[in-house]
TORVONU-570925 format. One record per residue: x, y, z of N, C-alpha, C, O in turn; residue in three letters. Coordinates in steps of 0.2 Angstrom, whole numbers, padded with zeros to 4 digits, always signed. Layout:
<rs>
XYZXYZXYZXYZAla...
</rs>
This chain:
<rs>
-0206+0026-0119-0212+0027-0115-0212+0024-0108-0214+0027-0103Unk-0209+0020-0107-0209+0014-0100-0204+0019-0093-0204+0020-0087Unk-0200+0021-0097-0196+0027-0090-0197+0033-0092-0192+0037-0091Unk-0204+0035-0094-0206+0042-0095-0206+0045-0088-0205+0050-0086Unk-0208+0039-0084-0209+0040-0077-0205+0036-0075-0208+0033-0070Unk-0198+0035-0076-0194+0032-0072-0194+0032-0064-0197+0027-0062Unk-0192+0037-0059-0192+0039-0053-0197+0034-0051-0195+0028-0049Unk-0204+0036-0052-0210+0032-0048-0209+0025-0050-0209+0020-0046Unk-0209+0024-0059-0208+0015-0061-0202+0012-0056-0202+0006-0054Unk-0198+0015-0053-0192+0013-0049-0190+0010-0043-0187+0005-0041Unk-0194+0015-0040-0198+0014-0034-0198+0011-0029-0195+0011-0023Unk-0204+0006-0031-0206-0003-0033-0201-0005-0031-0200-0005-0024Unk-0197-0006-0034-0193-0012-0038-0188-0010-0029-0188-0014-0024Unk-0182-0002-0029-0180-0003-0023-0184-0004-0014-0181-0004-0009Unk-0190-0003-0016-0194-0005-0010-0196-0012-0009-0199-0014-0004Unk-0195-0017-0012-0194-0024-0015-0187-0027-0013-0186-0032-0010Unk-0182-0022-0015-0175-0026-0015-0176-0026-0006-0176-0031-0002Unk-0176-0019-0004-0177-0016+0004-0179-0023+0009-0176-0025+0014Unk-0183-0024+0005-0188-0032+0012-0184-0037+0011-0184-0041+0015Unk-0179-0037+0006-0175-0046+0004-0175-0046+0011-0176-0041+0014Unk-0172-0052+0013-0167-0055+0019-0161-0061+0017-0161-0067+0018Unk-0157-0057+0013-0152-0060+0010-0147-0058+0010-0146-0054+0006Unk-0141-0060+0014-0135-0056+0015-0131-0056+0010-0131-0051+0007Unk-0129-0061+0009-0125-0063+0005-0124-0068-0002-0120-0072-0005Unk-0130-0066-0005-0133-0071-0012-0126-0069-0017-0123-0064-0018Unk-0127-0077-0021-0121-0078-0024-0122-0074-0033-0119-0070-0037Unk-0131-0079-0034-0132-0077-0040-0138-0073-0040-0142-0075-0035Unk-0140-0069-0044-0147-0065-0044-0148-0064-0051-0144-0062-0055Unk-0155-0066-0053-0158-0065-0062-0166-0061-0059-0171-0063-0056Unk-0164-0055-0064-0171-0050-0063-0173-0054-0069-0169-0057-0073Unk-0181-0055-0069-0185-0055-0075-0189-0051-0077-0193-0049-0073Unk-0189-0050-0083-0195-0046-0087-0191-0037-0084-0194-0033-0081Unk-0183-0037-0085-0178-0032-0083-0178-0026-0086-0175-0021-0084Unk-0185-0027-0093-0184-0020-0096-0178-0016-0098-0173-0019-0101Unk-0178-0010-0097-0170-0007-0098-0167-0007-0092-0161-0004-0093Unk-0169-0010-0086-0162-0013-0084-0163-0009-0077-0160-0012-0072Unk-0168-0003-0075-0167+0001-0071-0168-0004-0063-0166-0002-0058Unk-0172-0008-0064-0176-0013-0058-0166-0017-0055-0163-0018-0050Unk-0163-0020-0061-0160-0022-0063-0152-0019-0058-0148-0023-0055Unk-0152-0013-0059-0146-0009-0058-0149-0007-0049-0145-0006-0045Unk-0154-0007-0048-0154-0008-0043-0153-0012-0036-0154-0010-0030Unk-0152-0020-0037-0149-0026-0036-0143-0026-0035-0140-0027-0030Unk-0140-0023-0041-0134-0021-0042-0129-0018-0036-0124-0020-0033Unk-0134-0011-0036-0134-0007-0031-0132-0011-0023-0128-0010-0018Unk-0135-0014-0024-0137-0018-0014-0131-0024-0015-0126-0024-0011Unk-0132-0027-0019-0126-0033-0018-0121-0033-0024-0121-0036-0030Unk-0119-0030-0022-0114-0027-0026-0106-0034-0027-0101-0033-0031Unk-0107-0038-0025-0102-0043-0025-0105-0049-0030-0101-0053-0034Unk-0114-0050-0029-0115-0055-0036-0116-0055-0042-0118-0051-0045Unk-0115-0061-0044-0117-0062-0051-0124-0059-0054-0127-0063-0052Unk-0127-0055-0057-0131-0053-0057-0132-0052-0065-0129-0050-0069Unk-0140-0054-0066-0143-0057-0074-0148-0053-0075-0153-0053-0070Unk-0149-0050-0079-0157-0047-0082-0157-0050-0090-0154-0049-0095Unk-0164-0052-0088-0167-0056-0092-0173-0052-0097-0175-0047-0095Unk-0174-0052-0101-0180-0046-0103-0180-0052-0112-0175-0055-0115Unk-0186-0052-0115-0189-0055-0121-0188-0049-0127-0190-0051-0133Unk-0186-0042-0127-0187-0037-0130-0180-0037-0131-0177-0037-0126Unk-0176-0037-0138-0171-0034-0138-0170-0027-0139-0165-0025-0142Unk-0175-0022-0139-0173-0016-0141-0171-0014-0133-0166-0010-0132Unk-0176-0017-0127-0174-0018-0121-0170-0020-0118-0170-0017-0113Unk-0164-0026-0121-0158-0028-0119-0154-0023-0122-0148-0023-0119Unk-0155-0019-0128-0150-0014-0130-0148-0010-0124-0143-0010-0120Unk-0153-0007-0124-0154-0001-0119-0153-0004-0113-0153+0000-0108Unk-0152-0010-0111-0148-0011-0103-0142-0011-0105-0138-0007-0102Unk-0139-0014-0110-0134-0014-0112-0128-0009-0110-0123-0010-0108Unk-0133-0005-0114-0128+0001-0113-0126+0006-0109-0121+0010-0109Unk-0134+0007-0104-0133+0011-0099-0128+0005-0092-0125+0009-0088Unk-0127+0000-0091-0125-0005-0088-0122-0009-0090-0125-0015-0091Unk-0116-0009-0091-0112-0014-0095-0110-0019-0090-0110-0024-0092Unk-0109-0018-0084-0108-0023-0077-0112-0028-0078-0110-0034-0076Unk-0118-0028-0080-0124-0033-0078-0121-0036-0084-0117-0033-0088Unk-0124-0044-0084-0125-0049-0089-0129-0049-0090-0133-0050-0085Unk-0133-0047-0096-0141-0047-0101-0140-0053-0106-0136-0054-0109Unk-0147-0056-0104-0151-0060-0108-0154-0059-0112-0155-0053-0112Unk-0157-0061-0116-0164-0060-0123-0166-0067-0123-0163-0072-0126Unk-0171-0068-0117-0175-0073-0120-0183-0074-0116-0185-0069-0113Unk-0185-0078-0116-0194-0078-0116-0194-0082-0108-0193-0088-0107Unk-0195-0077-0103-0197-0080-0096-0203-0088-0098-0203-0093-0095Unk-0206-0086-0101-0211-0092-0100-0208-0099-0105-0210-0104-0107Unk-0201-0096-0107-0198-0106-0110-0194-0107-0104-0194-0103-0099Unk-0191-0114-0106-0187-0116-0102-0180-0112-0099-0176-0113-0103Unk-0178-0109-0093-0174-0105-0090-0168-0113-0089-0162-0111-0090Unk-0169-0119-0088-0164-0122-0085-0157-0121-0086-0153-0121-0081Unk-0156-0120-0091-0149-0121-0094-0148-0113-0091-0142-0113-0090Unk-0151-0108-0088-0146-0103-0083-0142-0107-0078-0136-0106-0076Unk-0146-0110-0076-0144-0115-0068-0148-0112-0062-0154-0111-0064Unk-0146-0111-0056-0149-0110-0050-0147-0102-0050-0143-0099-0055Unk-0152-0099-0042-0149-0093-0041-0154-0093-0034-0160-0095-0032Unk-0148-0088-0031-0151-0087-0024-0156-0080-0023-0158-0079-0018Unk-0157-0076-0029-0162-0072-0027-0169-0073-0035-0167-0067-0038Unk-0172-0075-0038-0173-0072-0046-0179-0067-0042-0182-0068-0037Unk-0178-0061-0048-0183-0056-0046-0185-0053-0050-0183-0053-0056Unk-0192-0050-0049-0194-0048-0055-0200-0041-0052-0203-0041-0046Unk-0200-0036-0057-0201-0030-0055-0209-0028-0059-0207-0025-0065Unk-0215-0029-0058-0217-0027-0062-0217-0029-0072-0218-0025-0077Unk-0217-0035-0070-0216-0038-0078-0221-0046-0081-0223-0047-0086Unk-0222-0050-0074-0224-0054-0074-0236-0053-0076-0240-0058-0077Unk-0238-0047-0077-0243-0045-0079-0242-0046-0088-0247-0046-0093Unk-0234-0047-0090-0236-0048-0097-0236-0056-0100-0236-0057-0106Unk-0234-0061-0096-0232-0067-0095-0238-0072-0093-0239-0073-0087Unk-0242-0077-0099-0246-0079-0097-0244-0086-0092-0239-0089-0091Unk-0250-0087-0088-0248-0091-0084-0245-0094-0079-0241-0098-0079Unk-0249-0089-0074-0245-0087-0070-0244-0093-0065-0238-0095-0064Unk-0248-0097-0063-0246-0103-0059-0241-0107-0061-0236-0109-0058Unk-0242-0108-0068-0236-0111-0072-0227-0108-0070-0223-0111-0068Unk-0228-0103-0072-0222-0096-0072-0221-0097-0066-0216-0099-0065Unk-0225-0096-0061-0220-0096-0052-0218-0102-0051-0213-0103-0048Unk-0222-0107-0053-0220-0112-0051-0212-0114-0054-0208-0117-0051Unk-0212-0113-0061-0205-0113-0062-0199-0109-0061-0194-0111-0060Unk-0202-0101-0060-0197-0095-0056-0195-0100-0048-0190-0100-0045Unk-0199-0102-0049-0197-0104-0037-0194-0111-0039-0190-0114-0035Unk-0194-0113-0045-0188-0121-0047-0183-0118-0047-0179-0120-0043Unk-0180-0112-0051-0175-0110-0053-0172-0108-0045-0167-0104-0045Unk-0173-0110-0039-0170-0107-0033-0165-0113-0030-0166-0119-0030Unk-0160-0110-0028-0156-0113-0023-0158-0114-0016-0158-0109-0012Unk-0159-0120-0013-0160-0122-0004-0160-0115-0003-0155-0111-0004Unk-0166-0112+0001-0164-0105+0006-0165-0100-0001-0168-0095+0001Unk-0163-0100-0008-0167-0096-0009-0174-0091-0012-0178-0094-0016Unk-0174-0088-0011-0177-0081-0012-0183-0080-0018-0179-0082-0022Unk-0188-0078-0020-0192-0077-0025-0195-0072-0026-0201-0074-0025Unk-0195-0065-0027-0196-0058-0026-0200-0057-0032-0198-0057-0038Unk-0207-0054-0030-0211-0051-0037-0214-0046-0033-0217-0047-0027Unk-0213-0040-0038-0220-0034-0037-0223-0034-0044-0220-0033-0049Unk-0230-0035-0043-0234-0032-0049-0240-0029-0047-0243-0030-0042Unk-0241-0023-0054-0246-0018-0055-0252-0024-0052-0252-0030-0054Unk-0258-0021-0047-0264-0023-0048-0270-0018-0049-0274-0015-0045Unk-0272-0019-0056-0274-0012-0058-0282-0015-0060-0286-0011-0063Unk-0284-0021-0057-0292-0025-0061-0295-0020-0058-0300-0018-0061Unk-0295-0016-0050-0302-0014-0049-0299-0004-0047-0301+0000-0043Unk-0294-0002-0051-0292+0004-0052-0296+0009-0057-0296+0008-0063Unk-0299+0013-0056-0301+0019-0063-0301+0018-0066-0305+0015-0069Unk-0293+0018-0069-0288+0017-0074-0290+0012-0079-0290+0013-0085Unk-0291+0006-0076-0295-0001-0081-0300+0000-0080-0303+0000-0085Unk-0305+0001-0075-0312+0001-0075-0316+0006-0080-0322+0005-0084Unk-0311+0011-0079-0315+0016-0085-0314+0015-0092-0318+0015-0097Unk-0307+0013-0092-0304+0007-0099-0310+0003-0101-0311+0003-0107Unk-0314-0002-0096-0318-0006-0095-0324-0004-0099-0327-0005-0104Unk-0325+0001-0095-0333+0004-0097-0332+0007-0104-0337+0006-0108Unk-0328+0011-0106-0327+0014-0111-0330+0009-0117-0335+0009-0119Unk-0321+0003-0119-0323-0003-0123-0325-0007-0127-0323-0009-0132Unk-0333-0008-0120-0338-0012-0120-0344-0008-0123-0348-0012-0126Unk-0344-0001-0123-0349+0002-0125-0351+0000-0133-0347-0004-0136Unk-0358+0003-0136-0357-0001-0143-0354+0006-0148-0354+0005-0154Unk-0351+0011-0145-0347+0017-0152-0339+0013-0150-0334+0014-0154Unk-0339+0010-0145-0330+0006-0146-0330-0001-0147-0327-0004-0152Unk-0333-0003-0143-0334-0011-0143-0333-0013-0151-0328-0017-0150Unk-0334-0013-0156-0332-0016-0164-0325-0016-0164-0322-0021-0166Unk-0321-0010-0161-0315-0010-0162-0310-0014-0159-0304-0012-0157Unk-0313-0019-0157-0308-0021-0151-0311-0031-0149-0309-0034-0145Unk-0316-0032-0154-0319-0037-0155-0311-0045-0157-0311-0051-0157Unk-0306-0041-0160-0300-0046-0162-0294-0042-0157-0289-0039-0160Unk-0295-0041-0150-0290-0038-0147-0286-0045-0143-0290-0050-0140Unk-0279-0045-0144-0275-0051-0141-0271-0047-0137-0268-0042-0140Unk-0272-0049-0129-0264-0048-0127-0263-0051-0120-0267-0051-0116Unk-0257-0054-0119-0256-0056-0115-0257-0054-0106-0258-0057-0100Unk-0255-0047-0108-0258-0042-0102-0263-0046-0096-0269-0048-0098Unk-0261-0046-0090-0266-0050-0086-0266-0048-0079-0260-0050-0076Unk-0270-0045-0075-0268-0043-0068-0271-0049-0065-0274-0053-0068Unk-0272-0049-0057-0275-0053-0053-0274-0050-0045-0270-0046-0045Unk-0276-0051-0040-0278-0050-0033-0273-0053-0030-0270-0057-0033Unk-0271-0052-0024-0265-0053-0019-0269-0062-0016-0266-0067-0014Unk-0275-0062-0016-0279-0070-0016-0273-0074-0020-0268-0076-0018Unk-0277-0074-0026-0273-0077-0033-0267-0077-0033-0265-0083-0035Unk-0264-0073-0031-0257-0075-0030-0256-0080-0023-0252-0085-0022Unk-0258-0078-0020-0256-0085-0013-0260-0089-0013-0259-0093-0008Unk-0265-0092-0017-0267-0099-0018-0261-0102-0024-0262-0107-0027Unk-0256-0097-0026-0250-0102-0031-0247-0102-0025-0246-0108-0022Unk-0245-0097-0022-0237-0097-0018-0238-0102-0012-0234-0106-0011Unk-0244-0104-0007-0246-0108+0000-0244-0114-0006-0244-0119-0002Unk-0244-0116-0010-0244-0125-0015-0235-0126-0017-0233-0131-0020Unk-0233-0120-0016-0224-0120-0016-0222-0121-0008-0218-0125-0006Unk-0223-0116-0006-0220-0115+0001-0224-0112+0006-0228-0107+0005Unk-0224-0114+0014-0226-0110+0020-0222-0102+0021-0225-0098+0025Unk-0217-0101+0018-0214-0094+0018-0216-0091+0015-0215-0093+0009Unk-0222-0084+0019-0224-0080+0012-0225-0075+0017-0228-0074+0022Unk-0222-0070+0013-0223-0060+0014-0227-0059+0010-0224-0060+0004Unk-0233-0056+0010-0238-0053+0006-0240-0048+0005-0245-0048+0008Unk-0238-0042+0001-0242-0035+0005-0245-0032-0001-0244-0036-0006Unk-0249-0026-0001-0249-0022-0007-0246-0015-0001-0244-0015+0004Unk-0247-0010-0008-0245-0002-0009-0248-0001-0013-0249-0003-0019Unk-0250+0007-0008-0253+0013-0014-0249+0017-0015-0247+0020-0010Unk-0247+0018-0020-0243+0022-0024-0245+0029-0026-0247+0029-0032Unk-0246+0035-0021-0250+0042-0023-0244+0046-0029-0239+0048-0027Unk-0247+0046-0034-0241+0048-0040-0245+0055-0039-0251+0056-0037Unk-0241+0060-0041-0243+0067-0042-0244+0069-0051-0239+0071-0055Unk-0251+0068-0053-0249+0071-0060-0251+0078-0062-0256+0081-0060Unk-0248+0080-0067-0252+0088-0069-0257+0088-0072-0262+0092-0070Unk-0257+0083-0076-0264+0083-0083-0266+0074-0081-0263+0069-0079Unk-0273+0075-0083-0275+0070-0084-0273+0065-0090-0273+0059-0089Unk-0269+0069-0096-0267+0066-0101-0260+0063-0099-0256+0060-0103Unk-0258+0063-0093-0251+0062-0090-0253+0054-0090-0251+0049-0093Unk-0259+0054-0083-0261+0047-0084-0261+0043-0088-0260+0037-0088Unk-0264+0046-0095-0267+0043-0101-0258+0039-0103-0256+0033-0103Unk-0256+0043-0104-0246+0042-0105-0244+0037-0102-0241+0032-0104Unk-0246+0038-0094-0243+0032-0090-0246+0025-0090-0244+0020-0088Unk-0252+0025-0094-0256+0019-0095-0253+0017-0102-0252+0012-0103Unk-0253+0021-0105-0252+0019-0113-0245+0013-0114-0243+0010-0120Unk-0241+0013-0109-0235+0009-0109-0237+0001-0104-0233-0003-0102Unk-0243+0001-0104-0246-0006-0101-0252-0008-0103-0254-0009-0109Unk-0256-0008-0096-0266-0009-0097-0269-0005-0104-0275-0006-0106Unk-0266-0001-0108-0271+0004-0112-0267+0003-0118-0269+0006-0123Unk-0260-0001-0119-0259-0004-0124-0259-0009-0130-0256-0008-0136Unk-0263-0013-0128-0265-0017-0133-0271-0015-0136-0273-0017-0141Unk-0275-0010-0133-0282-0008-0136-0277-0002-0140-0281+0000-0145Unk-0272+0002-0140-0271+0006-0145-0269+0003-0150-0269+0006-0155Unk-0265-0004-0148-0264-0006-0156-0269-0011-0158-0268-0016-0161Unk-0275-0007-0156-0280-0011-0162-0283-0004-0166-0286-0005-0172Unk-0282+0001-0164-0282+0006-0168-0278+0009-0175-0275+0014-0175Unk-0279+0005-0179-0273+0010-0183-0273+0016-0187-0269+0017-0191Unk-0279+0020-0186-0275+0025-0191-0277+0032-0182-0280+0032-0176Unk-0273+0037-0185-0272+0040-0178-0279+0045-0177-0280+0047-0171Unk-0283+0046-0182-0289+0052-0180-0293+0046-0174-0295+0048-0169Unk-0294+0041-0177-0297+0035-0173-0293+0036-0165-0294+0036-0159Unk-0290+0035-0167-0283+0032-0158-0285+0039-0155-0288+0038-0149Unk-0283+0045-0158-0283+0051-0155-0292+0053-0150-0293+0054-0144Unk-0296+0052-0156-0304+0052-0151-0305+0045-0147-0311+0044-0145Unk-0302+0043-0146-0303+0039-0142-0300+0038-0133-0302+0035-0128Unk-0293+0042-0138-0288+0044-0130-0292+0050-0127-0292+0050-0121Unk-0295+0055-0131-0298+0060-0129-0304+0059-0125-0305+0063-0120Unk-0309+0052-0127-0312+0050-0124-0313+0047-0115-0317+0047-0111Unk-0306+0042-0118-0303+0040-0111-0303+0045-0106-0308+0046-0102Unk-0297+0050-0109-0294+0055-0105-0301+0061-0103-0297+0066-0101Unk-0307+0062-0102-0312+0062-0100-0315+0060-0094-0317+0064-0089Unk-0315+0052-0096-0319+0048-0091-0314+0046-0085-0316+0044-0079Unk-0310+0048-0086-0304+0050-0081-0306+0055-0076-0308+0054-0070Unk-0305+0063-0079-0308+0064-0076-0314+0067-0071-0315+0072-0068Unk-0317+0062-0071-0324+0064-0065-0322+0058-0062-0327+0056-0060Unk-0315+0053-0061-0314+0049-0057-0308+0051-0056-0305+0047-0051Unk-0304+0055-0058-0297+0057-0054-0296+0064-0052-0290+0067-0053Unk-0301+0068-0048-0300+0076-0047-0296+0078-0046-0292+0076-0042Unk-0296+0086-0050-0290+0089-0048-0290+0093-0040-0295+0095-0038Unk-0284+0094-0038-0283+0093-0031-0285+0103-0031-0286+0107-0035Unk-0283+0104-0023-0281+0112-0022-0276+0117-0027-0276+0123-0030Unk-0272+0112-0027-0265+0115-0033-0264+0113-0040-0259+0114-0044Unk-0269+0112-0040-0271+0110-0049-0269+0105-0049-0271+0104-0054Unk-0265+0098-0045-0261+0091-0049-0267+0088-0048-0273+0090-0047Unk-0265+0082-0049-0269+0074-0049-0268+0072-0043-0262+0073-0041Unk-0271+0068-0041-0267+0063-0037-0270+0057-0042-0275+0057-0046Unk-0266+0053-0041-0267+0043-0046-0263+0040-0042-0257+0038-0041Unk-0269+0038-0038-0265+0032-0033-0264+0025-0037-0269+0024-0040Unk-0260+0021-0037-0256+0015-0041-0256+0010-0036-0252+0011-0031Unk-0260+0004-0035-0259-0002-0033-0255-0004-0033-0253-0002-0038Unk-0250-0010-0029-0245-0015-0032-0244-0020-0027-0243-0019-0022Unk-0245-0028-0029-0245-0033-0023-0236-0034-0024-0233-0032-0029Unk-0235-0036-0020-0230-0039-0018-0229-0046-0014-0232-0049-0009Unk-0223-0049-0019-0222-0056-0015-0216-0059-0014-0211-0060-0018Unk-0216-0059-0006-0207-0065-0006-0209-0070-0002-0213-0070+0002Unk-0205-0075-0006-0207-0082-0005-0200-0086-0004-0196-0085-0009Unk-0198-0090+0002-0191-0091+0003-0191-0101+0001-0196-0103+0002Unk-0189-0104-0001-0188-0109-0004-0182-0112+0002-0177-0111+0003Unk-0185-0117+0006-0183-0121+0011-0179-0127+0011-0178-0129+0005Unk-0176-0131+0014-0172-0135+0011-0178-0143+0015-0177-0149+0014Unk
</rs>
């Protein structure tokens, strides 16, 4: 599901390596690496480093594995203790940190893992005030869904580019902060529904278990989408995609 839309998930991640300002780093650890794609492209740019992806999913480490045998892969839980990796002069992380509770926590120990001078690199989805969740939102909350969804857990968590620099100003004065709109081209609205169902729109389907239920509901979504995502001159979609972005340099 996650590289259905590789190209666009990808992106990100080289528009991110692009702003580093590091010539020459020794070690670099992606987080939350997925299948590796965010991963191989680090690869790509510094080609002489040691180079670590991390990811909590081993079906996920398989699949880097195998597409990328160069990198060193990990299997373990960004939110324990990292020490025992050591230092590195870039850790980075592509869109993965919205599944990771605790975020003040988590930066604040991502930015200890750094070497004098280096580097702290995140892009994440900011999806709180998008269609996408909003209509997710209203859906719900209504009283024909609202029951279903009353024992929904998940760690999934977005937040505003604010939020993020009331953590990063209490670490360090070096901070690049941007967003991006990302205008993705879709055919169907059920395209979107696909490209959410691998993040924001999935913990609410695994509270659905049997599929007539899941199905009238995606049908529903996939709806209320519509009269908030029109179809263009040429029949596609436009689905514009938020993403804040942050590098943060660790001083001596």
């Amino acid at each position: 599901m996650y590289l259905a839309f590789g190209k666009e998930r990808t992106q990100p991640s080289i528009d991110l390596a692009a702003r580093i300002n590091k010539d020459d780093p020794k070690r670099i650890i992606d987080i939350g690496c997925g299948p590796g794609n965010s991963t191989n492209v680090l690869k790509v740019r510094w080609t002489q480093a040691e180079i670590v992806g991390l990811d909590n999913s081993e079906a996920m480490i398989n699949e880097a594995k195998s597409k990328y045998p160069a990198i060193n892969w990990i299997q373990a839980d960004a939110s324990d203790d990292l020490d025992k990796l050591g230092k590195f002069d870039i850790v980075f992380s592509n869109a993965a940190i919205q599944w990771i509770p605790n975020h003040k926590i988590l930066l604040t120990n991502l930015f200890g893992m750094l070497n004098n001078d280096g580097v702290l690199a995140v892009q994440v989805p900011c999806t709180k005030y998008m269609p996408i969740n909003t209509e997710l939102i209203k859906l719900t909350s209504n009283g024909k869904w609202k029951n279903h969804f009353t024992n929904i857990s998940s760690t999934y968590s977005v937040h505003t580019a604010d939020f993020y620099y009331n953590i990063l100003c209490g670490l360090t004065a070096e901070i690049d902060l941007w967003e991006t709109n990302y205008f993705h081209i879709m055919n169907t609205h059920s395209e979107i529904v696909k490209w959410y169902s691998g993040s924001g729109l999935r913990p609410y389907l695994d509270c659905l278990k049997d599929d007539f239920t899941k199905n009238k509901f995606v049908k529903e979504y996939e709806n209320a989408l519509k009269e908030v995502y029109p179809v263009q001159s040429d029949g596609k979609i436009l689905f514009p995609f938020t993403r804040i972005f942050f590098i943060v340099k660790k001083s001596d």
